[in-house]
N, C-alpha and C positions, 0 to 999 in steps of 0.2 A: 062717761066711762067707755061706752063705742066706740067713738073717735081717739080716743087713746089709745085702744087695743089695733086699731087702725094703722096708727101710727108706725106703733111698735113695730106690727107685720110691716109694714111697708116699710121699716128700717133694718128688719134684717134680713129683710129677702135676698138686697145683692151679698151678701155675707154666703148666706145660704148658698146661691146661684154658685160663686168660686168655688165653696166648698166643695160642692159637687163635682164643678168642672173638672177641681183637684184630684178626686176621687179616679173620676175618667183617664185621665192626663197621667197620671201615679205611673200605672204599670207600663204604658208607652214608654215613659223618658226610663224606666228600668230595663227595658228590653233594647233600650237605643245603647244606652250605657255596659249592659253585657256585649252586643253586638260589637261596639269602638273596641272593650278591653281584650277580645276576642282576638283581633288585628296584632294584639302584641305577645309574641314568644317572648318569655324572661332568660337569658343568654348568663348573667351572675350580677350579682350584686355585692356591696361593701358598705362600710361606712362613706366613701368618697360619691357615689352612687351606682349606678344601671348601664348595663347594655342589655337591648333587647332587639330580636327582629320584628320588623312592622309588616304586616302585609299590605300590600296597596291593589285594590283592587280595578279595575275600568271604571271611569266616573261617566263614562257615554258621551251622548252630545246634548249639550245645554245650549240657550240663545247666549248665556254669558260667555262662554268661553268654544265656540262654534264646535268645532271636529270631537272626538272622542278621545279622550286624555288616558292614554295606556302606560305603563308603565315595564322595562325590560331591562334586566340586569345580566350580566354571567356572571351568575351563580350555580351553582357551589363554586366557591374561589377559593383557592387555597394559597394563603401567602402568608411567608415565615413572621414569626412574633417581633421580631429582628426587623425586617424591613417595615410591618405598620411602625414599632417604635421609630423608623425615620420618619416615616410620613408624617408622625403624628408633632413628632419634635421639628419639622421644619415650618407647622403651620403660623403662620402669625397674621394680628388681629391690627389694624388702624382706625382712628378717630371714635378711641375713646378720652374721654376726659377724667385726665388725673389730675389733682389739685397742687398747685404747686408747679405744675409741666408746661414748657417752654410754652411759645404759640410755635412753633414749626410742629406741621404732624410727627409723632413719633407712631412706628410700628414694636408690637410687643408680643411676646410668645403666647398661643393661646393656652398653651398646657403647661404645667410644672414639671418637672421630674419628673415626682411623685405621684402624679396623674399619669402620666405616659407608663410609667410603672406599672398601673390598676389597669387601665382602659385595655394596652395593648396586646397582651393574650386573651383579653375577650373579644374583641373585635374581631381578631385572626381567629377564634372558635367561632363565632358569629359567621362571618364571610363561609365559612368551611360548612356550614349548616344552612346557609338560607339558600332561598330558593329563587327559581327568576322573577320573581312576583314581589320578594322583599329586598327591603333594606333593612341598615342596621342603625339604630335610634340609641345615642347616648345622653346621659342626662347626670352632669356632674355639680355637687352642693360644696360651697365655702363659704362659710361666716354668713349662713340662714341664704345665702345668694346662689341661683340655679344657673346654670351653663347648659346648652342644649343644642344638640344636630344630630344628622344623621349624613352617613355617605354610604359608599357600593361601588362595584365595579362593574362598567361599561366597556366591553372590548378588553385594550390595555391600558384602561382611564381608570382612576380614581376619581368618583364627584363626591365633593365635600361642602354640606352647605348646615349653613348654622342660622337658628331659629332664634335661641336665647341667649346672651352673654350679661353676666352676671346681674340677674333682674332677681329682683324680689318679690314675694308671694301678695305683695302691697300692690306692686303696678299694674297699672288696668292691661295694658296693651305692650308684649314687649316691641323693642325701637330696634330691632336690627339693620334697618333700611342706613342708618347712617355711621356702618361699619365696612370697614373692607378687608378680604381676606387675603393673603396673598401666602408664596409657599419660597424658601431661602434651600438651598440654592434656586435663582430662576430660569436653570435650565433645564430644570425637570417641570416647570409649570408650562401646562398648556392651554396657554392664549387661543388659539383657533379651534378649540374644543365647542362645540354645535350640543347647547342641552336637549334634551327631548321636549318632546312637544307638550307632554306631561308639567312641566317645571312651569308655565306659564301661570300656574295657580299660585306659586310661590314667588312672585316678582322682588317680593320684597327682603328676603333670603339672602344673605349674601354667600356664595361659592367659590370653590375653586377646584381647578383639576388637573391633577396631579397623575404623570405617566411614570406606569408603575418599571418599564426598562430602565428608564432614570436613574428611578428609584436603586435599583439592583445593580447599577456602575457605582453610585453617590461610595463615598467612605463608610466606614465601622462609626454608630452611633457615639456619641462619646459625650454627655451629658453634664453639664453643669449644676457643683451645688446649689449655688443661687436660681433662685424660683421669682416670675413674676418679672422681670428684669428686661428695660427694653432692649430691642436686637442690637439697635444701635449706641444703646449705653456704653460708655467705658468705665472700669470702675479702677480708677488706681489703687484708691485705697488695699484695695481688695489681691493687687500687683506685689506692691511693698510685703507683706509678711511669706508669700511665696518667692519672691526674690532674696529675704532673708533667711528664711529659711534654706533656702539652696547652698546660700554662701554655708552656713552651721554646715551641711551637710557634706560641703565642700573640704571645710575647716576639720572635719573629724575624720574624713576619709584619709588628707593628706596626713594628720596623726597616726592613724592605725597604717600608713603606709613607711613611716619616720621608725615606729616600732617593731613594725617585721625587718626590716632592714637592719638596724639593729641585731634584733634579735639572729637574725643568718653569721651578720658579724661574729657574734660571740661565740655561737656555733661553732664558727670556723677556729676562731682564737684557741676554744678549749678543745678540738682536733686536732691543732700543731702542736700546743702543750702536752698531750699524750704523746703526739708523736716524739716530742726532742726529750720526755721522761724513757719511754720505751725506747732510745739511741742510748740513751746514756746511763740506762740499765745494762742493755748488749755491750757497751764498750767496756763497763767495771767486770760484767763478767767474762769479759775475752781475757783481760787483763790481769783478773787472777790464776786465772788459767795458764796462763805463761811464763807465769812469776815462778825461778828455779825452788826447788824445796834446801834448805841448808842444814845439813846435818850437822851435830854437833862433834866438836872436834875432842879429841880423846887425850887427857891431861900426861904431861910428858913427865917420867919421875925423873928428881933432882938426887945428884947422887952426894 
């Protein structure tokens, strides 16, 4: 009966020990966890998702990553709702795989519409509120699948770098390393743009950086129904009822053109009809007018 009770203790002790540990450990990983959520200002939210400022504080100097990794924005930025909507609609995404898609890379827009729609008056609230310490961290949901980055302005740089694309709450690790971003037109993309020395934690990120003068020549955004759609797609189908359509529109214009023309005609018609009534009224009445009156003549007696 000793040796059993022996047992016992000696089979639940490491049970115990964790327990404990847990105990210990508990209020740490909650103070660590207020600490992170601390970092993020909430900016608005929707059903689509979040903009939020992030603060990023000095990570010092570590043996991993040598120097002290700072982080410096100009911020408060103020830039029209107008221009992020271009920014945000020129960005587009390569080497994802879509089933069914050529083998040549295709490049495809990272945002919808309908997203650029949501995103960019917060963004532009965002930029106009954070500070040189932050950036702005967006985090977009479709079909249970999350979308995630964050960008800021640097001088008259936009850096734009993205975390997650379309990963779901299942994947261990999201894979952005084998994405690339790029921004249409590419003469607002700046190729010789130097990240900070901060960025080196995020190797695996892919970026881009987009000058916001560019930005302010480029045209009036002007958005396409279709969502999701590669840059380089053509979609005829999609040609054909816009093209027929034109002609209808075409066909009904030159109608109501056919019928006011017309209609001026007859205008005029029944103008000259009055006129040659009202002639030919004046001439019966000149006409009586001048006609002698005849008296009657006075009977002669027969003798």
């Amino acid at each position: 009966m000793r040796l059993r009770m022996s047992r016992d203790t000696a089979a639940q002790s490491p049970f115990r020990r964790l327990y404990q540990a847990w105990q210990v450990l508990l209020p740490s990983l909650l103070i660590c966890a207020c600490g992170v959520a601390s970092n993020l200002t909430l900016i608005g939210s929707g059903p689509l998702g979040t903009v939020a400022l992030e603060r990023l504080a000095s990570r010092g100097t570590t043996a991993k990553y040598g120097t002290a990794q700072t982080f410096q924005a100009t911020h408060p930025a103020h830039l029209p709702t107008a221009l992020v909507s271009r920014l945000l609609a020129g960005l587009a995404i390569s080497g994802v795989d879509r089933p069914g898609s050529a083998t040549a890379p295709e490049t495809y827009p990272l945002f919808s519409s309908e997203e650029i729609d949501f995103l960019a008056p917060l963004i532009a609230n965002a930029l106009a509120n954070a500070q040189p310490d932050q950036r702005v961290r967006f985090t977009m949901h479709d079909d249970g699948l999350q979308t995630q980055g964050t960008l800021y302005l640097h001088k008259r740089t936009v850096q734009f770098s993205l975390s997650h694309y379309r990963s779901s709450a299942t994947d261990g690790q999201p894979k952005p390393a084998g994405f690339a971003l790029s921004f249409n037109p590419p003469e607002a993309w700046v190729h010789t743009d130097t990240p900070q020395s901060w960025m080196i934690i995020e190797p695996e990120q892919p970026r881009v950086a987009v000058s916001v003068d560019a930005l302010n020549q480029l045209p009036a955004l002007s958005l396409a129904p279709a969502d999701k759609k590669p840059v380089t797609e053509e979609t005829p189908s999609s040609a054909a009822p816009d093209s027929g359509q034109s002609r209808v529109q075409q066909q009904l214009q030159s109608t109501k053109d056919v019928v006011v023309k017309q209609a001026e005609e007859l205008q005029k018609l029944k103008a000259e009809l009055e006129s040659v009534r009202r002639q030919l009224a004046e001439k019966e009445s000149a006409s009586s007018k001048a006609r002698p009156k005849l008296t009657p003549r006075k009977p002669t007696a027969t003798p």
